[in-house]
C-alpha positions as CSV (number, residue, x, y, z in Angstrom):
1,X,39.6,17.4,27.3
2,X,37.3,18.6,29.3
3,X,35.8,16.1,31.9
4,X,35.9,16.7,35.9
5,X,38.8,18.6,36.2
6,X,38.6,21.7,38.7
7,X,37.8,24.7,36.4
8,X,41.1,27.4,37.3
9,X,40.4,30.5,38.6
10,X,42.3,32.7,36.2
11,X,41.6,32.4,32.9
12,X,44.7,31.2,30.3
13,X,45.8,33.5,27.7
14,X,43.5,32.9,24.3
15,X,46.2,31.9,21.4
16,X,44.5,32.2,18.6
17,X,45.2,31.5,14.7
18,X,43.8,34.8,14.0
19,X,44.1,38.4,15.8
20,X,41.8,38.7,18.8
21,X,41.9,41.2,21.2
22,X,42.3,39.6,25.4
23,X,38.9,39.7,27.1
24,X,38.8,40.0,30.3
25,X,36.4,39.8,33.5
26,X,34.3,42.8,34.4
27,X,35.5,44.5,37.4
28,X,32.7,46.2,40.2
29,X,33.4,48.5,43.1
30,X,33.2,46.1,46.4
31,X,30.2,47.3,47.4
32,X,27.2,44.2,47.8
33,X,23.5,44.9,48.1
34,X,21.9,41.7,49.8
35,X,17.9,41.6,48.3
36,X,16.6,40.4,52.0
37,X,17.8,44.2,52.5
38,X,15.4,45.3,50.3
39,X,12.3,43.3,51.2
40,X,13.4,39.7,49.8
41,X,11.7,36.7,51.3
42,X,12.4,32.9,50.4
43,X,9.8,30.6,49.5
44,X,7.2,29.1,52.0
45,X,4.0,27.7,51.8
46,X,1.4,27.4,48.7
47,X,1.5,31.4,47.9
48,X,5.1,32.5,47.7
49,X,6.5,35.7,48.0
50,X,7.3,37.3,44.4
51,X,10.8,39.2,44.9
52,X,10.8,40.6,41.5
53,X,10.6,44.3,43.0
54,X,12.9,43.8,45.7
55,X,15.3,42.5,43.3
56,X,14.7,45.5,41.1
57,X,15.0,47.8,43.9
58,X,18.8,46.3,44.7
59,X,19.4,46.5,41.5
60,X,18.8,50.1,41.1
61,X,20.5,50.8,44.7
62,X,23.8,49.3,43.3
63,X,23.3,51.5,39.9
64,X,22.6,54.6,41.6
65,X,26.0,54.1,43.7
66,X,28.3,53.2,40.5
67,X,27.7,50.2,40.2
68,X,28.6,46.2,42.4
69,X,27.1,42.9,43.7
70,X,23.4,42.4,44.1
71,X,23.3,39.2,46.1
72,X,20.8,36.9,46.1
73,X,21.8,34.4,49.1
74,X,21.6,30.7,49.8
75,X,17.7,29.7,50.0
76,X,14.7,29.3,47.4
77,X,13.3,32.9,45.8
78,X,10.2,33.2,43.5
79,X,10.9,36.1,40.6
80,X,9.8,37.1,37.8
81,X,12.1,38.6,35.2
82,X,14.9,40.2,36.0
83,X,16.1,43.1,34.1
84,X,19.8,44.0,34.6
85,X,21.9,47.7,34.7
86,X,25.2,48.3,33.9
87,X,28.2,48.1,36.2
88,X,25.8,45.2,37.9
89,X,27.0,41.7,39.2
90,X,23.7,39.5,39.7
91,X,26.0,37.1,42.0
92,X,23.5,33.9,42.8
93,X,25.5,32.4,46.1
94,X,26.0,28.8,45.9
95,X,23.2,26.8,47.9
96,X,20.5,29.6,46.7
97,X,17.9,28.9,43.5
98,X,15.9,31.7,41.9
99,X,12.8,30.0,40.3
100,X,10.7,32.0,38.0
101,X,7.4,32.8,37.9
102,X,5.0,30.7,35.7
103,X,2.7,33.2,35.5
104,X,2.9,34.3,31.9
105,X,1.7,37.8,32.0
106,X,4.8,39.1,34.4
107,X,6.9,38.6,31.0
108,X,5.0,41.8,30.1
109,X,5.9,44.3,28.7
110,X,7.4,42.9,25.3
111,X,11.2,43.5,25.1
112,X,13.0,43.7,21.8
113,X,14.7,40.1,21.0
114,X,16.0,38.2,18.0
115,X,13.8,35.2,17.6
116,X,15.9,32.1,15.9
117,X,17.2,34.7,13.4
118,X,14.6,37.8,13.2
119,X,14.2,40.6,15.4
120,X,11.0,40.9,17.1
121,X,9.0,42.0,19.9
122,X,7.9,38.9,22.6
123,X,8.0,38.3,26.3
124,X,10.8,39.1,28.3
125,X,13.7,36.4,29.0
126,X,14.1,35.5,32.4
127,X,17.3,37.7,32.3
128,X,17.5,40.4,30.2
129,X,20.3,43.1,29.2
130,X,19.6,45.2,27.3
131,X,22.6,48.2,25.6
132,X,24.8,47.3,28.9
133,X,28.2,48.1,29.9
134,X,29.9,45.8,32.5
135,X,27.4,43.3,33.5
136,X,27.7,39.7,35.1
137,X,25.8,36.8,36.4
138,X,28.0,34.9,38.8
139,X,27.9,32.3,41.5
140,X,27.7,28.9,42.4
141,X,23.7,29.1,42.9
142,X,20.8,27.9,40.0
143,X,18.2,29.7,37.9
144,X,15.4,27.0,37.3
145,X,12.7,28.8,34.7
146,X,10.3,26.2,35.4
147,X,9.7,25.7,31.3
148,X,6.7,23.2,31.8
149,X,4.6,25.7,31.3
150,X,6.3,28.0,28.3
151,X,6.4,24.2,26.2
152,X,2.9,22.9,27.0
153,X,1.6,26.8,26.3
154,X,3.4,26.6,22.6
155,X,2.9,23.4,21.1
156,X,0.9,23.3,18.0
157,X,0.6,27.2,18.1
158,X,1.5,29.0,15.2
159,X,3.4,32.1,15.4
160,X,3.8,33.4,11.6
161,X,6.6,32.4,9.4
162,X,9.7,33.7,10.3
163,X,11.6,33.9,7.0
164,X,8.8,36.0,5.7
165,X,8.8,38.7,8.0
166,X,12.1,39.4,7.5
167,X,11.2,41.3,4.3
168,X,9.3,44.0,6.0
169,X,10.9,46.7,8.9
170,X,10.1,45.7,12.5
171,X,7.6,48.5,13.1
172,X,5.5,46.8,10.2
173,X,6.1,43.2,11.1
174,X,3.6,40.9,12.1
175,X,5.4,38.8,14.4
176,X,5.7,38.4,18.3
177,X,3.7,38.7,21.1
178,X,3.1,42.3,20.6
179,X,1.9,41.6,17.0
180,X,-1.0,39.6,18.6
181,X,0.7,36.3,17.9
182,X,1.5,33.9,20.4
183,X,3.7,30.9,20.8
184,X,7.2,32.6,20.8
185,X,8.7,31.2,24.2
186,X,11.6,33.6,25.6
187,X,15.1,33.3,26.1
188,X,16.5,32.4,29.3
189,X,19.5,35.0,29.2
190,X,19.5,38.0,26.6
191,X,22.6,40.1,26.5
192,X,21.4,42.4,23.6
193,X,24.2,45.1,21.8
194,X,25.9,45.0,25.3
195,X,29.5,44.9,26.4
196,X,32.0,43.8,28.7
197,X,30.2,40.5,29.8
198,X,30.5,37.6,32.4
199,X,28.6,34.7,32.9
200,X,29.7,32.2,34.9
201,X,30.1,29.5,37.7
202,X,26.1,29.4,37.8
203,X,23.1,26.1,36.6
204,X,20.7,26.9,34.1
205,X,17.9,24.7,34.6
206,X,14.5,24.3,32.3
207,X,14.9,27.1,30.0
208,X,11.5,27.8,27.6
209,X,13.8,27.5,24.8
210,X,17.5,29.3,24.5
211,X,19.8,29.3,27.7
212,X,22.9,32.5,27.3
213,X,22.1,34.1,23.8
214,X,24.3,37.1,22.9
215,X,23.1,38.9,20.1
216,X,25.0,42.0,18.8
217,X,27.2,41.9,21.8
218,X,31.1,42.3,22.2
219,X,34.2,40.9,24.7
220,X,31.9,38.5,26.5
221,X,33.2,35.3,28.8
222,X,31.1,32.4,29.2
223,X,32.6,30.2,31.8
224,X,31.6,27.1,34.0
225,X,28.0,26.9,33.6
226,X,26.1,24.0,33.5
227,X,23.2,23.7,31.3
228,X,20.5,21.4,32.1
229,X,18.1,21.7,29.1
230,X,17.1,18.2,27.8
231,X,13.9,18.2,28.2
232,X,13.5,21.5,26.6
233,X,12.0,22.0,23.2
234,X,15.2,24.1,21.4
235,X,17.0,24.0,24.4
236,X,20.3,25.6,22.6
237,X,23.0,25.7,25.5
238,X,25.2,29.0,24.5
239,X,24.2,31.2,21.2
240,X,26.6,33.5,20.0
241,X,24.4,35.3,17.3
242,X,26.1,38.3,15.5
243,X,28.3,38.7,18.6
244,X,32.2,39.0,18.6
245,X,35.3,38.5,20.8
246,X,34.0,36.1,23.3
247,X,35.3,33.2,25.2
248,X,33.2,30.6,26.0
249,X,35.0,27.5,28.5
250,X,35.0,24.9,30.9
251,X,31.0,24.4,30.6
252,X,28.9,21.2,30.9
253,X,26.2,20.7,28.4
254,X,22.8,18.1,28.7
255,X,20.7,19.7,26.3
256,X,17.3,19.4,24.2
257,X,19.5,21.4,21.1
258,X,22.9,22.1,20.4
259,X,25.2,22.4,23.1
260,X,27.3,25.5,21.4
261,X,25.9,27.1,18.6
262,X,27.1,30.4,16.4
263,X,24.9,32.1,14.4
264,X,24.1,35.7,12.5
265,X,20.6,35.9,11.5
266,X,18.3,34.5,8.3
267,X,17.7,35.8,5.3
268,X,16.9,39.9,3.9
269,X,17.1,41.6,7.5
270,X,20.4,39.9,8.4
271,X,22.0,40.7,4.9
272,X,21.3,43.8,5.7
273,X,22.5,44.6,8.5
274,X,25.8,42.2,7.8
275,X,26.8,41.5,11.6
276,X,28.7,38.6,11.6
277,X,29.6,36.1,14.8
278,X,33.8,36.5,14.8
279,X,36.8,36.1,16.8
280,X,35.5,33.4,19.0
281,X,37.1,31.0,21.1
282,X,35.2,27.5,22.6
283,X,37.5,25.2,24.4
284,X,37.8,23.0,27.5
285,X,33.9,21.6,27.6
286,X,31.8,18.9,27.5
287,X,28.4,17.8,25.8
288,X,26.6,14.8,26.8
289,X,23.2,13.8,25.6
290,X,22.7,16.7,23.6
291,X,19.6,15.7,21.8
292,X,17.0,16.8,19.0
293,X,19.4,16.6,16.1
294,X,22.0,18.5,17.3
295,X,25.6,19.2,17.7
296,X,28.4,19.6,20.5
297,X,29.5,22.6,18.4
298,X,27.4,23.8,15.8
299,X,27.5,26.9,13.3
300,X,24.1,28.1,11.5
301,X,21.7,27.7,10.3
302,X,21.0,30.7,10.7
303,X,24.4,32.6,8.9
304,X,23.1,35.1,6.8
305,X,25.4,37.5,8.7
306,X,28.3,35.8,8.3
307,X,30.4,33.2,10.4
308,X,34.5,33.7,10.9
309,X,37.7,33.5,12.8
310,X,36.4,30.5,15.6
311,X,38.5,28.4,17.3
312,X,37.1,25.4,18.8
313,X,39.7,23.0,20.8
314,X,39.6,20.1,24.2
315,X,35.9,19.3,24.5
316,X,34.5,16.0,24.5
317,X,30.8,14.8,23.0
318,X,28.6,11.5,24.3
319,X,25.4,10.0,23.7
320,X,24.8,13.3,21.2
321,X,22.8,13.5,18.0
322,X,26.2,15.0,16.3
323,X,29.3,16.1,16.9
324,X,30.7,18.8,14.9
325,X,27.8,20.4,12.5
326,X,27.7,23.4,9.7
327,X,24.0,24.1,8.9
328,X,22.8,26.5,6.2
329,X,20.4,26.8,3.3
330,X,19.9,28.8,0.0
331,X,18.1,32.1,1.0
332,X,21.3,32.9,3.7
333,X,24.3,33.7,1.7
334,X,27.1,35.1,3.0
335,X,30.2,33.3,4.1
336,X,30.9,30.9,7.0
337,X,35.3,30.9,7.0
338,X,38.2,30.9,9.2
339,X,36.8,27.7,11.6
340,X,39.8,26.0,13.3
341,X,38.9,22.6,15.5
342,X,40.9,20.9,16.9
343,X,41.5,18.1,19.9
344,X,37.7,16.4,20.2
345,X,36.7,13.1,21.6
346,X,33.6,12.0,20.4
347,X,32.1,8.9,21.5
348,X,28.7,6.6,21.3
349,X,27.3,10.0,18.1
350,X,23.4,9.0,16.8
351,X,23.6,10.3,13.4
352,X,26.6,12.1,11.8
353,X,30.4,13.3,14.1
354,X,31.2,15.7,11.5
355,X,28.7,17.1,9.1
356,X,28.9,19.7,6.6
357,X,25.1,20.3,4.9
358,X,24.0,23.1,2.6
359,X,20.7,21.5,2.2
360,X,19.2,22.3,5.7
361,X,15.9,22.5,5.0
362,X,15.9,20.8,1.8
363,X,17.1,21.4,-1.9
364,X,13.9,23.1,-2.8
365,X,14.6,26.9,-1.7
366,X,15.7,29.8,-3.4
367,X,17.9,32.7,-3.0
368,X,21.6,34.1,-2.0
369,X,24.0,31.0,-1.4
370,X,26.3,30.6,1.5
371,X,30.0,29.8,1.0
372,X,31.7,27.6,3.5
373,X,35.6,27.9,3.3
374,X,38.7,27.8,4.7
375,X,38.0,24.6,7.5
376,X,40.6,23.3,9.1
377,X,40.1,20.3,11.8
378,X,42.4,18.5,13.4
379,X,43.3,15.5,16.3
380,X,39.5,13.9,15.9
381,X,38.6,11.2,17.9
382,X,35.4,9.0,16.8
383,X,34.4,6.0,18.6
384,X,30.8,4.6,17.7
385,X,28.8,6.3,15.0
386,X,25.8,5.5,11.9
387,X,28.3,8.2,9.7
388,X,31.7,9.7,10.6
389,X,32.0,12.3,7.6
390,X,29.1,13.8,5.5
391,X,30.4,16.9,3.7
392,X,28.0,18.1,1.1
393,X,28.5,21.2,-1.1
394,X,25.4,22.8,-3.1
395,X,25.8,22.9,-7.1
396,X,26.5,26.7,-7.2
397,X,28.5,27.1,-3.9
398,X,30.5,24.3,-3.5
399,X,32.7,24.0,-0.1
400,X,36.4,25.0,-0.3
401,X,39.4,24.7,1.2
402,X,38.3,21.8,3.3
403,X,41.5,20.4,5.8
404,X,41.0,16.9,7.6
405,X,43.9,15.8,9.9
406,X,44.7,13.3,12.1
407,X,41.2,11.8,12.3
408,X,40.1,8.6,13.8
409,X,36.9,6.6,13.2
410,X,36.0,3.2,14.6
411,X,32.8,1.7,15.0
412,X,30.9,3.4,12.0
413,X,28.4,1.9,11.0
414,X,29.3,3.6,7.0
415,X,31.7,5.2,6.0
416,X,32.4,9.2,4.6
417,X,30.4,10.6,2.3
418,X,32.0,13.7,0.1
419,X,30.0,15.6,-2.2
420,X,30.4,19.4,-4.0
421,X,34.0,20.3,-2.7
422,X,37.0,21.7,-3.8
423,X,40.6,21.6,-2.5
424,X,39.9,19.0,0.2
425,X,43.1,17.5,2.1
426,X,42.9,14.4,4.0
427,X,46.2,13.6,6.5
428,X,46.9,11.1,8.7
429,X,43.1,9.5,8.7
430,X,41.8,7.0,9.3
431,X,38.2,5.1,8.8
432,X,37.1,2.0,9.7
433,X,33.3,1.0,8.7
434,X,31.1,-1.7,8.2
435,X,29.7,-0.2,4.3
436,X,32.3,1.2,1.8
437,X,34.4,3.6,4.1
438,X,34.6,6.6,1.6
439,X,32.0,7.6,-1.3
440,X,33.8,11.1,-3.5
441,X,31.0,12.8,-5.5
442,X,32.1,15.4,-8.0
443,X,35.0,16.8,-5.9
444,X,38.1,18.5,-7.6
445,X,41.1,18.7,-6.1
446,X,41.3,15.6,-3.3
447,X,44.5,15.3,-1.9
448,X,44.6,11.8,0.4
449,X,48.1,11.5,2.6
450,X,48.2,8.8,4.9
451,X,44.5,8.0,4.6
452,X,43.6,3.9,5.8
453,X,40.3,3.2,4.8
454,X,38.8,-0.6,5.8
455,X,35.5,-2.0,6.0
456,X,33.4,-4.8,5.8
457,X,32.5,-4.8,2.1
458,X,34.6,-7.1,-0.7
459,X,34.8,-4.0,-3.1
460,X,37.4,-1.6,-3.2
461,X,37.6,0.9,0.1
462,X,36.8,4.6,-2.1
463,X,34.3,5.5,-4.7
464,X,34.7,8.2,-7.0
465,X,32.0,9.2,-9.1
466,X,30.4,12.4,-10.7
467,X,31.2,14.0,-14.0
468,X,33.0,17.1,-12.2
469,X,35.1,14.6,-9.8
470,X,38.7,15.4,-10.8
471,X,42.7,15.9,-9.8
472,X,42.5,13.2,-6.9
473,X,45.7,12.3,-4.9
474,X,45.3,8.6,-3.1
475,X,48.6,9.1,-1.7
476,X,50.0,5.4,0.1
477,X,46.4,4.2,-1.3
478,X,46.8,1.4,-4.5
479,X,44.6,1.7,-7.5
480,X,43.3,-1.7,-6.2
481,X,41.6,0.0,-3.8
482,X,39.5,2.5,-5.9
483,X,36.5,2.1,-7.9
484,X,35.6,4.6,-10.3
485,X,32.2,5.3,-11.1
486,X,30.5,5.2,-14.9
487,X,31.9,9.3,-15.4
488,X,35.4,9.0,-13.9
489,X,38.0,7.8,-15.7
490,X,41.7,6.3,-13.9
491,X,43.6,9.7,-15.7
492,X,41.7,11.7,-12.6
493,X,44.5,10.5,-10.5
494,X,47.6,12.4,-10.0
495,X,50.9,11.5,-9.7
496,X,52.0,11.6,-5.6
């Protein structure tokens, strides 16, 4: 698990259950380009210096020589945004904080951005790269966007609807800051259709909204970053949208969203273009206090370019909204598959550990379904929690291939609730709750091996009911301890 251990200096081979190609740190010529060299000055008095120029003039110093470390030392600096080159290390030494300008207008011109799913024009990030090759942000220092502004400035503003504009190209599409709309806050990082990528060893402090967001970027390491985001209005901590072979590791999570989160993109523009977030690895991090409804590792809701070949493994959740989350809606389609969790702690979870819903934003939409197969999570422990399981299939898509081993639940305040899925195996679990501990709603194919269910109730520990509920395995479980509902008959159970 990952807690206060010292983060390693070299990074451990990624075994994964799928193929993956080895990422690996960017490498720059030793060459450093110190900003006070290039007329940087540190904060004083009620009017500080701006060094946005003199950062930009280092910047393009280190390009024009092939490339290295632009250095911003140990003290307080005022910039605005900071727009990166390839073959560039922004290395932030430990001891120095770059605070960003609150001044609204420097975030002109608009740069191209994905905005929670849809490509549009808006202020700049804080960071931006943009079609890079080689690029870093390193360093023990802190980038503190002073979001006060960027949440007061947004609140109650509204900025268009974003699953409409999808429908029309982006040089037609009424949406952004350079559409005349406002209320869009920017990105802390952007790495957009960029390569060979490091972030890492640096605090992110008070981001407008999302903190490192890939998007349409490849072989990309995210590593020992703290994230400091909970008072942040979709303070997302890492966003891997429609990006591929990256690692992200040993990072510390307090955030106003979800701590890790993959996505692809909503809706017509995202089909189309069919990117999806793959080959990913998350291990050896912590989330605490991750807040707003969220997760410790999340996938969607935005999936309309598909979701596949993750590996999650050694993190540990407290005090968060929920633990382990898929998220998607009718309109999305596409496929969310290949997911493989394993070795979580979870402790003192508000609303759900492990939560599976097709119904984000409610059962009244319409359009392409998403498919969620192929799940396989492992070595779960949950300690303190209103609901340990939800899994929830829609009529037409149902979930598949759903694998749940070696789980333990105490503390629940109910118990899991399974609805719309098919081929769902249950080893070595276990499920202790004060309501019924397990509720089966039309679900075909339930094998249960090893499962102990207990709770507080008189009634028998599992429920089955639905008219499609059918082929169900209790394994060590007795007949005594299964109710069937008015649709289900006793000849649903198999022989073990």
């Amino acid at each position: 698990m990952a807690q206060e251990n010292q983060v390693p200096e070299d990074i451990a081979p990624i075994n994964t259950p799928f193929d993956m190609a080895e990422v690996e740190r960017p490498s720059f010529p030793d060459r450093t380009f110190d900003i006070r060299d290039y007329g940087a000055q540190q904060m004083q008095g009620e009017n500080p210096f701006e060094n946005t120029d003199a950062i930009h003039k280092a910047i393009e110093a280190a390009h024009q020589a092939g490339g290295g470390k632009v250095l911003i030392p140990k003290g307080e600096w005022l910039s605005a945004p900071i727009h990166l080159k390839s073959n560039i290390n922004l290395h932030v030494a430990e001891g120095a904080t770059v605070y960003f300008s609150t001044d609204k207008e420097d975030y002109l011109p608009v740069v191209r951005q994905r905005h929670e799913g849809v490509e549009a024009y808006n202020y700049s990030p804080m960071i931006y790269a943009y079609k890079l090759n080689n690029v870093a942000v390193t360093g023990k220092g802190a980038l503190d966007a002073q979001g006060d502004h960027w949440w007061e400035w947004a609140e109650g503003k509204d900025f268009g609807e974003r699953t409409e504009v999808t429908k029309v190209p982006l040089s037609r599409r009424a949406y952004g800051k350079g559409a005349g709309l406002e209320g869009m806050r920017p990105n802390f990082l952007i790495f957009w259709k960029s390569e060979d990528i490091l972030v890492e060893g640096i605090t992110l402090k008070d981001s407008p909204m999302w903190n490192v967001h890939l998007v349409y970027s490849n072989r990309a390491i995210v590593r020992d970053v703290t994230v400091n985001s909970l008072r942040a209005p979709n303070g997302d901590g890492v966003v891997l949208d429609s990006a591929s072979d990256v690692l992200v590791e040993y990072n510390h999570f307090q955030t106003g969203d979800d701590a890790v989160v993959l996505k692809s993109g909503v809706n017509e523009e995202a089909l189309k273009l069919d990117i999806p977030t793959q080959n990913i690895v998350v291990r050896n991090f912590e989330a605490r206090n991750v807040r707003t409804g969220s997760g410790g590792i999340v996938f969607g809701s935005e999936t309309s370019g598909g979701i596949r070949n993750v590996y999650v493994h050694d993190a540990y959740f407290e005090g968060s909204d929920r633990g382990i989350r898929f998220k998607t809606e009718r309109g999305r389609g596409n496929v969310i598959e290949n997911i493989y969790i394993r070795d979580i702690e979870m402790k003192d979870i508000d609303s759900q550990a492990i939560n599976f819903n097709t119904y984000y934003s409610g059962p009244g939409l319409t359009g392409p379904s998403p498919l969620i197969r192929n799940i396989d999570i492992r070595n779960i422990q949950i300690d303190g929690v209103p609901e340990p399981i939800v899994l929830m299939g829609l009529p037409e898509k149902w979930l598949e291939n759903i694998n749940l081993q070696d789980i333990r639940v105490i503390n629940a305040e109910e118990g899991a609730r399974i609805t719309r899925v098919k081929n769902l195996t249950m080893k070595n679990v276990e499920i202790s709750s004060n309501t019924r501990a397990m509720i089966v709603d039309d679900t075909y194919e339930l094998t249960l091996d090893n499962v102990t269910l207990t709770d507080n109730t008189e009634g028998a520990e599992l429920l089955l009911e639905g008219e499609y509920t059918g082929a169900i395995s209790i394994g060590n479980m007795t007949l005594n301890q299964v109710e069937f509902g008015e649709e289900v008959s006793e000849n649903i159970i198999r022989e073990n």
